[in-house]
Structures are given as C-alpha cells and as structure tokens.
N, C-alpha and C positions, 0 to 999 in steps of 0.2 A: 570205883575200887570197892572191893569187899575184902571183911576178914572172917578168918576161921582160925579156932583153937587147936591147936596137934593134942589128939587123944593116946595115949596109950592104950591096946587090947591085946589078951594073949599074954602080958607079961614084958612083951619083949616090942612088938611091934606096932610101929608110927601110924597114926590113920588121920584123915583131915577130909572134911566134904566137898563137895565141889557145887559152885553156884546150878540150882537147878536151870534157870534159862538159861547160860551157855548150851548144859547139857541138852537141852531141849532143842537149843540151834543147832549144835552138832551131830544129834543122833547119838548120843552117849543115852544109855541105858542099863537095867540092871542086865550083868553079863558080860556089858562093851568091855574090848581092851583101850589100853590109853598108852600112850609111850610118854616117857620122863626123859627130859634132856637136860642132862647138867652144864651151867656155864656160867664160871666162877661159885658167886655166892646168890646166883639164882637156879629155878627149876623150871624149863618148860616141858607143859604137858601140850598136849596135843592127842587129837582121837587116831585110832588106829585105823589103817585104810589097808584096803589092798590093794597091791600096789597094780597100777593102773595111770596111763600116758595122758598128760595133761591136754585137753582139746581146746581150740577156740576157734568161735570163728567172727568172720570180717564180712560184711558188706562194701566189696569193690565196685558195686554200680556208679561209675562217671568217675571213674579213678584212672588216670592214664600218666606213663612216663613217671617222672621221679616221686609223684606224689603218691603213687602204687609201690615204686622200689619202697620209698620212706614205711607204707603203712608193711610192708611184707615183713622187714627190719624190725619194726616195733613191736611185730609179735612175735619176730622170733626171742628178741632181748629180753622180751616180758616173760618168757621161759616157756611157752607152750611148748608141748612134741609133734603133737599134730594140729595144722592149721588149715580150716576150710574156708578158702576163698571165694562166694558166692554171688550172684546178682541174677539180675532174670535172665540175662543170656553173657557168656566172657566171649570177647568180642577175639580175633585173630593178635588184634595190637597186646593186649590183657595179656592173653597166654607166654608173648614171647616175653613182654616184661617181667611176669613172674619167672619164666627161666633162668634168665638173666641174670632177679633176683637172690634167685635158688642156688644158680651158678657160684656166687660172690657171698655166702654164708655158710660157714663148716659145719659139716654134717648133717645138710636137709639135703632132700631128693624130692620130685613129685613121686605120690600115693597113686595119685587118680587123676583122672580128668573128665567131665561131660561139659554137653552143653551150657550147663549153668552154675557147674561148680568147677573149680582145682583144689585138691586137696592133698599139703605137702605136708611130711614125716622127717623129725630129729630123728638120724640111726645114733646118734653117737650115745651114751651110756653115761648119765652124769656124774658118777660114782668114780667114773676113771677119770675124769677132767683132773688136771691139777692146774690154777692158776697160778702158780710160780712158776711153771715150765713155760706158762704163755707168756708171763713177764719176761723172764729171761728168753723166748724168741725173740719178743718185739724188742727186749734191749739189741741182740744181734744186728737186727733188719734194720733197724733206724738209725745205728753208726754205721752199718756200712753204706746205705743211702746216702748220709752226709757225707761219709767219706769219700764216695765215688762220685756224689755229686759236685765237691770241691776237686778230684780230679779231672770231674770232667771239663770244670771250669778251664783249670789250670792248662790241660792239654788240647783246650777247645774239641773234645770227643763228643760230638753229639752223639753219634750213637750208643756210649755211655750214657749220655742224660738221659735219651728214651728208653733205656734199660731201669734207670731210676724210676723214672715217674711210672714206669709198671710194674714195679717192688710195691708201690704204693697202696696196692690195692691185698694183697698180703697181710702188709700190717693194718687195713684196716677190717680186714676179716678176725684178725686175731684179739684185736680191741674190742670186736661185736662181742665174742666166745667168752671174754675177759666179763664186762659188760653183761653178759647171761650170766655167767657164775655167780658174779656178786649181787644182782637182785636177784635168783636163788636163795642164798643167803639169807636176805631181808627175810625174804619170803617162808621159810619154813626150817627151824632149827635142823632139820635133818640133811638139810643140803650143806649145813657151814661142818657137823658133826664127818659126812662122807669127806670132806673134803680136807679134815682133820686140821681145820688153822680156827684160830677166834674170830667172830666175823668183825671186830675192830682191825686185825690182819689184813682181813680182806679187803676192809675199806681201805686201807694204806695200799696197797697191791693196785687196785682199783686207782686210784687218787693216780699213782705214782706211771701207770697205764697210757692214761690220758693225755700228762706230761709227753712221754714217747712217742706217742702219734703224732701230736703237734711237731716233733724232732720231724717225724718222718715227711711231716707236713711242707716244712721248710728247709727240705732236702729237694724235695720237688719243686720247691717253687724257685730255688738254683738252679735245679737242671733247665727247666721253665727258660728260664733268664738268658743260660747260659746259649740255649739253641737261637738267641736273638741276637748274638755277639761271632759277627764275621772274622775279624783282624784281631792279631795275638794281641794281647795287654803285657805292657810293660811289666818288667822281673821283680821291679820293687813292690809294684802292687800287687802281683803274685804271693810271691815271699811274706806280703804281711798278712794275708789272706789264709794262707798255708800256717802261720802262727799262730791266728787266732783260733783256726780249726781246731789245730791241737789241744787248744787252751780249752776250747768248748770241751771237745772229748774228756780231756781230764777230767770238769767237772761235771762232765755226766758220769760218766767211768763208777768215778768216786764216792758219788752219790747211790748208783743202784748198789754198791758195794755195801755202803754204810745199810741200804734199804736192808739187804739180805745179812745182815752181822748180826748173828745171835747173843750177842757179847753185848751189853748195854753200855759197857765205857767204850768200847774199838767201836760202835757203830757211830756214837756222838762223837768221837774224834773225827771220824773219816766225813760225817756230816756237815761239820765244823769247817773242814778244809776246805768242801766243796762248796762252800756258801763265801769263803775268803776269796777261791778262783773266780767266782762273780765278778766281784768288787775287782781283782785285779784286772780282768777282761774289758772292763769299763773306760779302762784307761788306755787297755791297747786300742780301743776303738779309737779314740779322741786322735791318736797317731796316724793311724789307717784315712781320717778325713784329708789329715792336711796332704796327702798322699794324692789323694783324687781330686784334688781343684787343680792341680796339673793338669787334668784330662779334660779333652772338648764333654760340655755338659750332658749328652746324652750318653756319652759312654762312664760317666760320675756317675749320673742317675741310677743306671743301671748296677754297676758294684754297688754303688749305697746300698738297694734294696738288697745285695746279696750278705755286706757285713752286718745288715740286719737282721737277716737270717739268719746267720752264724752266732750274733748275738743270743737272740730270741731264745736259740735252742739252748745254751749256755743259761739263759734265765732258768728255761724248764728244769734244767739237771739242778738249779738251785732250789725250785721249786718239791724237785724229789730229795733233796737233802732238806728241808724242813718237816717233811715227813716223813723221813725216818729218824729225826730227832725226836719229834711227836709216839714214833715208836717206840723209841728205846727210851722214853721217859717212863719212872714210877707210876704203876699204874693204881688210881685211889682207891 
C-alpha cells in the first residue's frame, strides 16, 4: 500500500499522483486517460483502453470428451470473447466436442476452424446482460422442474420426467451466464458499473444462483427415480409427497421474494419465514418415514431418496433466505 496527499490547484481542483510503477505496468503516461469508478466511499481508477474483445487461448492437445467440455466452460466463465482452441492438429473427435460445447453455452458460436486451431466468439454484448433477469429465469425453470418432476412422480408420466431432465440443461446454461457476469464483476469495476448493481449484489445474485441449480438438480434426480418405478404408489404416500412439495415451494418462493425486496424490514420478514418453513418441513419429513416402512424395501428406498430431494431443495430456498438477510442487513 501507498499513500498520497490530495493537493489542491487552480483554486478549486483536487489533484493526487499516482504510484509510478503501476503506471509503468499499465502504460499510463503523460497524456494517458484513466477512468474513475465510484463505489461507495472508494475510487477505482483503472487505465483507459479501447474497447476491444477479450482473447484467450487454450492448449487442447490430448483433451477428449468432458475434460474438453470442462476446459471450453472455463474459459468461457472466465469472461473471454474470443477463444482459440489450439494443438498441433484437432482431431475429428475435438471438433464435435467443441460443438457440443459451444451448442450448451449462451451466446458463443464457432469463428473459425483449421487444422490446428477452432476458434469461438461471445456475440452477446455484456452491457445488456442483466443478472436478475437470469435469476428470476432459473427461479422459473427450477420450480417448475420440481414441480413436474413431483407430477410426474405422482402420475407415473415418464415421459414428463424425460421432459424434466432436458430442462436441465437450460438452467445449467443460465448459471454458466450468471457465473460470467459475476467474475466480470470481480474482474474489472466497469462490468458491475454496466450492469448498474453493487458487486456485493452480485455476489448475493450469484450465491443465491447456485442454490437454484442444485433445486433444478434434484428435480431431475426425481424424474431419474421416477422412470425406475413400474406400479402406482399408494395415495397416502402420494398425498404426503404432494405436501411436502408445496411446503418446499413456499420456502423457496419466499425466499427469492425476500432476495428481490428493496425494503430492508419486508425483505428480513419474508426471509425470516422462509428459514421457519425449513424447520417446519423437517418435521413433515419424520411423518412421510413412518409412511414408507409400509412399503416392500425397494420401493422405500426409492421414495426416501425422492423426500430427500424435496427436502434438499427446501434446504437450498433456506439457504437463499440467509442471503438475503445478509442483504438486507446494515451495511458498515
């Protein structure tokens, strides 16, 4: 850390130096512009650039199948625009995996292709991004997963369950985009400024993201279940299964509610409540057991693993109601 004196010149106008080695690492010199970004009771400066598409590239030599999808993902997360995928020659297998990859993340395309390289382009424009519009999708996608994953249960519709489990790939595009936004953020004051929220915002946004997925996660891992289950299940184990859904939804419901309440007392009530429908959900579980040792054990098994799903997701919504209490607290 360094310090500097604020001078007055002119009469009127604030002046402070800036460390010579930064400037030396940044190419600031006499002349350079700098931009100023206020946030709170700090300033960041930062050198002025023109604006110009973030590049990187990857060495794919002996990268096949998910270990390719993973590295393709990581640079897209990492916020590059353009990404060149290189090795001494990409192999037939390489190219469709990059497709694939390309296919399954919002807003890349392939650029190019030779023998030795792929090289894929972000069209999307990150100034329009807005991460609460991504939050409030993946809120959508991920109850109504559960929710038609619990119908599908109920009605033994498999072909609702494999409707489910290909939603699933939806919301995990939207978590990747979520995910870019917010190391964005980290990343350079002018991304959280475009995007007009505090990046403590973001990290709650982010945080509370996560949670979702996991909902959408164990939406599918019901439908999963459910296509392994021949013969109707009794009404009562229905019925209770149907209750506890409900119960979960509330306290997800309630919780992205509280997330999104500008209101710092309405948001810690509504957060409040949804951390209480936890704790009551905990109790309808303990109901729901003695329900299933009625059943031959393999068809127990199986429901357990689904009211633990339904639990689970009930955890997560209490999980996003602790952060947005964390939000709506005084900030020091």
């Amino acid at each position: 850390m360094e310090t500097r004196k604020v001078q007055v010149t002119g009469g009127s106008t604030y002046t402070v130096s800036i460390p010579k080695s930064w400037a030396t690492e940044n190419d600031v010199g006499a002349g350079s512009e700098v931009e100023f970004y206020p946030d709170g009771d700090a300033l960041f400066l930062t050198p002025r650039t023109e604006e110009e598409r973030t590049r990187g590239r990857l060495d794919v030599t002996g990268l096949t199948g998910q270990e390719l999808t993973r590295a393709v993902t990581t640079m897209y997360v990492s916020g590059f625009d353009v990404i060149e995928l290189g090795g001494s020659e990409i192999t037939t297998e390489q190219r469709s995996t990059i497709r694939e990859a390309v296919q399954s993340l919002v807003g890349l395309e392939v650029l190019e292709e030779t023998r030795d390289r792929v090289v894929v382009r972000d069209l999307l424009d990150s100034s329009e991004l807005s991460i609460h519009n991504a939050v409030t999708r993946m809120r959508l996608i991920s109850l109504s997963m559960l929710d038609d994953a619990i119908t599908a249960l109920s009605e033994l519709d498999h072909d609702l369950a494999r409707d489910v489990i290909g939603r699933d790939d939806d919301l995990d595009r939207l978590w990747l985009v979520v995910s870019r936004i917010f190391r964005a953020t980290l990343r350079t004051p002018k991304a959280a400024e475009e995007l007009g929220l505090p990046r403590e915002e973001c990290f709650d946004y982010h945080s509370s993201a996560r949670q979702l997925e996991r909902v959408g996660d164990h939406a599918t891992k019901i439908a999963h279940l459910t296509l392994k289950i021949e013969e109707p299940l009794p009404d009562a184990v229905i019925d209770a299964i149907d209750d506890l859904h409900e119960d979960a939804v509330e306290v997800i419901d309630t919780a992205m509610d509280a997330l999104f309440e500008d209101d710092s007392e309405t948001a810690s009530r509504r957060a409040n409540e949804a951390r209480a429908g936890v704790r009551e959900i905990d109790e309808r579980v303990r109901a729901i057991d003695e329900l299933l040792r009625d059943l031959d054990p393999a068809r127990a098994q199986l429901l357990g693993l689904v009211v633990d799903s339904v639990l689970r997701s009930a955890d997560y919504g209490g999980n996003v109601a602790e952060t947005a209490l964390q939000k709506a607290a005084p900030t020091p």
